[in-house]
Structure formats: structure tokens, C-alpha cells
C-alpha positions in Angstrom: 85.5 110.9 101.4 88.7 108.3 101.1 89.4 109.2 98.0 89.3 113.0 99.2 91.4 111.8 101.4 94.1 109.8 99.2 94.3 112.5 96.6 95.0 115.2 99.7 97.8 112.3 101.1 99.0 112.6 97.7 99.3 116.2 97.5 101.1 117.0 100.8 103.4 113.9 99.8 104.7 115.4 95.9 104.7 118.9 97.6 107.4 117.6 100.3 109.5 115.4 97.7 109.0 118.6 95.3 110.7 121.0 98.0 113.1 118.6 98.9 114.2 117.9 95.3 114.7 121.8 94.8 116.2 122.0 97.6 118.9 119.3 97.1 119.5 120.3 93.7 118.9 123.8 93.0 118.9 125.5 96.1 122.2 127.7 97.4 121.9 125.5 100.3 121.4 121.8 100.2 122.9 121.1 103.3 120.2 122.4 104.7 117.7 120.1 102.8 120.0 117.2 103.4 119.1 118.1 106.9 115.4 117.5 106.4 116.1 114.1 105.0 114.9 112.2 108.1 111.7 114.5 108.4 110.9 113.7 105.0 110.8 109.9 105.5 109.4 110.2 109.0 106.1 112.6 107.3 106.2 109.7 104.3 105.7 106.9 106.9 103.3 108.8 109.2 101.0 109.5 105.3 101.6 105.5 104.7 100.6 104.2 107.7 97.9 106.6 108.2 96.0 104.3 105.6 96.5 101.0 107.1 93.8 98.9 107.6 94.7 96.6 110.2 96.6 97.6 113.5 96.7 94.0 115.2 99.0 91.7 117.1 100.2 90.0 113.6 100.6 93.6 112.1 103.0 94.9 115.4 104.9 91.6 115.1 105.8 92.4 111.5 107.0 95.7 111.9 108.7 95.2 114.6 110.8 92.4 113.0 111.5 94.4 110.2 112.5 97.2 112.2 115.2 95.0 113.7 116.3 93.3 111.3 116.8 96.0 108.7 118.3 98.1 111.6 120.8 95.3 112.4 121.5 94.1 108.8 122.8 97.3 108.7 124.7 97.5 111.5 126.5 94.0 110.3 126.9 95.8 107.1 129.1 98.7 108.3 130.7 97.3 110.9 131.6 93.7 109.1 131.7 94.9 105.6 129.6 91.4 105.3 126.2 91.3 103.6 126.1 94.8 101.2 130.2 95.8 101.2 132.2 98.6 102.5 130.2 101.4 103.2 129.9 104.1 105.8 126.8 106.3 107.2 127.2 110.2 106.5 125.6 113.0 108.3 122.4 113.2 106.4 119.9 111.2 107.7 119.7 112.3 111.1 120.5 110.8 114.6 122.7 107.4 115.2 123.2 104.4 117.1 126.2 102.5 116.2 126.8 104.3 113.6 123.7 103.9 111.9 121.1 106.8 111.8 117.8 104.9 113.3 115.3 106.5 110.3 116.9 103.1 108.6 114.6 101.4 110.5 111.8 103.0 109.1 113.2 103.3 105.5 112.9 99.1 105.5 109.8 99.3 107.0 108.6 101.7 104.3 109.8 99.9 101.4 108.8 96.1 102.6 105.5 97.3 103.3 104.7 99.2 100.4 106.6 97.3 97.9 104.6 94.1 99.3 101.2 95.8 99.3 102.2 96.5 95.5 102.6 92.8 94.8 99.5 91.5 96.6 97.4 92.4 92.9 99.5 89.3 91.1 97.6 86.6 91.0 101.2 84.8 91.7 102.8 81.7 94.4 103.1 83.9 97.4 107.0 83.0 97.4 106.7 84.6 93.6 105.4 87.7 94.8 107.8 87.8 97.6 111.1 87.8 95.0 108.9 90.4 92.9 108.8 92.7 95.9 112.7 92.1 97.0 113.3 92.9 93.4 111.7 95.8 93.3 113.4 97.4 96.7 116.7 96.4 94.5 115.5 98.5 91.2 114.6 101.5 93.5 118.3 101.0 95.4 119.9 100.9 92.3 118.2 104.4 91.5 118.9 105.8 95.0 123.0 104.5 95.4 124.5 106.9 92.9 123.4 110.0 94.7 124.0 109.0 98.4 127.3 110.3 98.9 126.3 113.5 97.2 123.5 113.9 99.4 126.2 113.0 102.3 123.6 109.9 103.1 125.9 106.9 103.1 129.6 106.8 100.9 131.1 103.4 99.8 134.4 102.6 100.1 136.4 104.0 96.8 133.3 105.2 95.3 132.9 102.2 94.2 129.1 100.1 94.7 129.6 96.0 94.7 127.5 93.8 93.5 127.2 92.4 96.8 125.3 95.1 97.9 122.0 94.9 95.6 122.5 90.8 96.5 122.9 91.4 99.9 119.5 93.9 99.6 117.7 91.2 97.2 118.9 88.6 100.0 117.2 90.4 103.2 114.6 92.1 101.5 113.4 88.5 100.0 113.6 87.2 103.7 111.2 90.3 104.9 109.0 89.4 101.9 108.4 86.3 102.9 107.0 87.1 106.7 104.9 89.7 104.7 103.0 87.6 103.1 102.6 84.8 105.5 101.7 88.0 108.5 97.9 87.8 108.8 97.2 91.2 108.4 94.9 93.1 105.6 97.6 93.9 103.0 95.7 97.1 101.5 96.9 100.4 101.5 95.5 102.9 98.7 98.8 105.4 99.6 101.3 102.4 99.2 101.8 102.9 95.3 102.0 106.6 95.3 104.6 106.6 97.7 106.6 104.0 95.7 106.0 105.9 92.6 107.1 109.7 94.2 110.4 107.3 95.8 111.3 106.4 92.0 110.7 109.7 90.4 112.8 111.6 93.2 115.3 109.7 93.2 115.8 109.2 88.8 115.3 112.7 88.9 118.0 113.6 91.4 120.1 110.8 89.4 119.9 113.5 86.1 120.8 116.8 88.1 123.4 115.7 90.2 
């Protein structure tokens, strides 16, 4: 029955990122894709989550502190130009509060989470498995910051992405690692992988098209 259950989680998850590809890249009108952007990532986190094992106080605490800080790292960010660069929030992924659409939020929840339930297999130092996890939220930014001002998600200033950015990323993302693996919550999710691996191939395959 889980595994009924993963593979079906899997199915509704490629058939969404397969729509939405089209849509973005083939369709006559990808602004109206671009629209569903937040919906996408709001179904993804609702198919993650769904498969958590542990729903206590430590667990709450966690997301709730990466909520925030993501959310206000990013509000630093475009209002400072300090920790990622020069950069400015588009239309496309929904609704915003100072500037910032508040699906964010959930994005760096999304990507801590899973990315750190990927780690938890190596038999590393937690703080090991903390920098593999920040690094692999880089490598999947570096993938997803050439389309963004296409997809009207975020545009930097001069078209131009610093370095500071995927620093600034590995920097925050390393500090978010680190209360994941100290949280005392069960760190097993069998959707967590497949969602990382539909994030990549979306976003290389939007990377060739557009």
C-alpha cells in the first residue's frame, strides 16, 4: 500500500511539472503557466509533506524557522542588495509582502527539507552532511537562475548573476542545514528524492528550450 501510494505521489507530481514545462515552453501562452507557478509549488509541498513521518513540537519549530528566515533572507536580499546581490521579484510567483511573493517561504522549506532528508543515507559528521545538503540547494539554484527572468520569477540587476548569490545561498542554506540535523524529528520521507529529482530535470530542461 505505501508504495501504491509513492508511485501514485509520483505520478500526479511528473504530470504537473510535465504540464507546466509545456506550458512555459511550448505553449502560445506561458503567461498563463507562469501564473500557475505558486500552485505548482504549493501541490509539490502538500505531496512532500503528505509523507512525513513525524508532526511534533521539534518538527513545527523547524519549519517554522526556516519559513522565516528564508522569507526574511530574502527580504534583506532585495531591499539591501546584501547577502545574494541586486535582484528584484517579478510577477510570477504569486502574491507579496514586501516585495517578496510569500510561496518563498515554502520554496526554502521545500528544498531544506528534502535536500536534508537526501543526505541523511551518508554515513557522514552531521556538519558534513549539512554542507552536502547547502551544496546541493546551490547546484539546483545554479540550474534554476538562468531562466527566472524569462519565466518573469525574479530578474537581477543587468542580467547579470554574482557570485554572491550562490555564496549567499550556500551561506543560509548551510545555517538551515545545520538545525536540520540537530531538530529531533524522524528525517524519512520516501517522496523527498523524487521531488528533488523532478526539481532538477524541469529546471535543465527549461535551461535547453528557453
Amino acid at each position: 500500500m505505501k508504495d501504491k501510494k509513492v508511485a501514485l505521489a509520483v505520478f500526479v507530481l511528473v504530470v504537473f511539472h510535465i504540464v507546466g514545462f509545456y506550458g512555459l515552453a511550448f505553449s502560445a501562452n506561458p503567461a498563463w503557466f507562469r501564473e500557475l507557478s505558486a500552485l505548482n509549488l504549493l501541490l509539490t509541498n502538500f505531496l512532500l509533506f503528505s509523507f512525513h513521518k513525524t508532526w511534533n513540537i521539534a518538527f513545527a519549530v523547524f519549519a517554522v524557522i526556516v519559513l522565516l528566515v528564508g522569507f526574511f533572507s530574502e527580504v534583506i536580499g532585495v531591499h539591501t542588495g546584501l547577502l545574494f546581490g541586486d535582484y528584484d521579484y517579478g510577477q510570477g510567483l504569486g502574491y507579496k509582502l514586501w516585495e517578496i511573493p510569500l510561496i518563498i517561504a515554502l520554496n526554502w522549506l521545500l528544498l531544506v527539507y528534502s535536500t536534508g532528508i537526501l543526505v541523511q543515507k551518508l554515513s557522514w559528521h552531521w556538519l558534513l552532511k549539512a554542507f552536502a545538503a547547502a551544496a546541493l540547494m546551490v547546484l539546483l539554484d545554479m540550474l534554476i537562475e538562468p531562466v527566472t527572468a524569462v519565466l518573469d520569477y525574479w530578474t537581477w540587476a543587468d542580467y547579470r548573476i554574482p557570485v554572491s548569490n550562490y555564496l549567499g545561498w550556500l551561506g543560509v542554506a548551510f545555517v538551515l542545514h545545520l538545525l536540520f540535523q540537530k531538530s529531533r524529528f524522524q528525517k524519512q520521507n520516501a517522496l523527498a528524492p523524487f521531488v528533488l529529482g523532478v526539481q532538477f530535470l524541469f529546471f535543465i530542461g527549461l535551461n535547453l528550450v528557453l
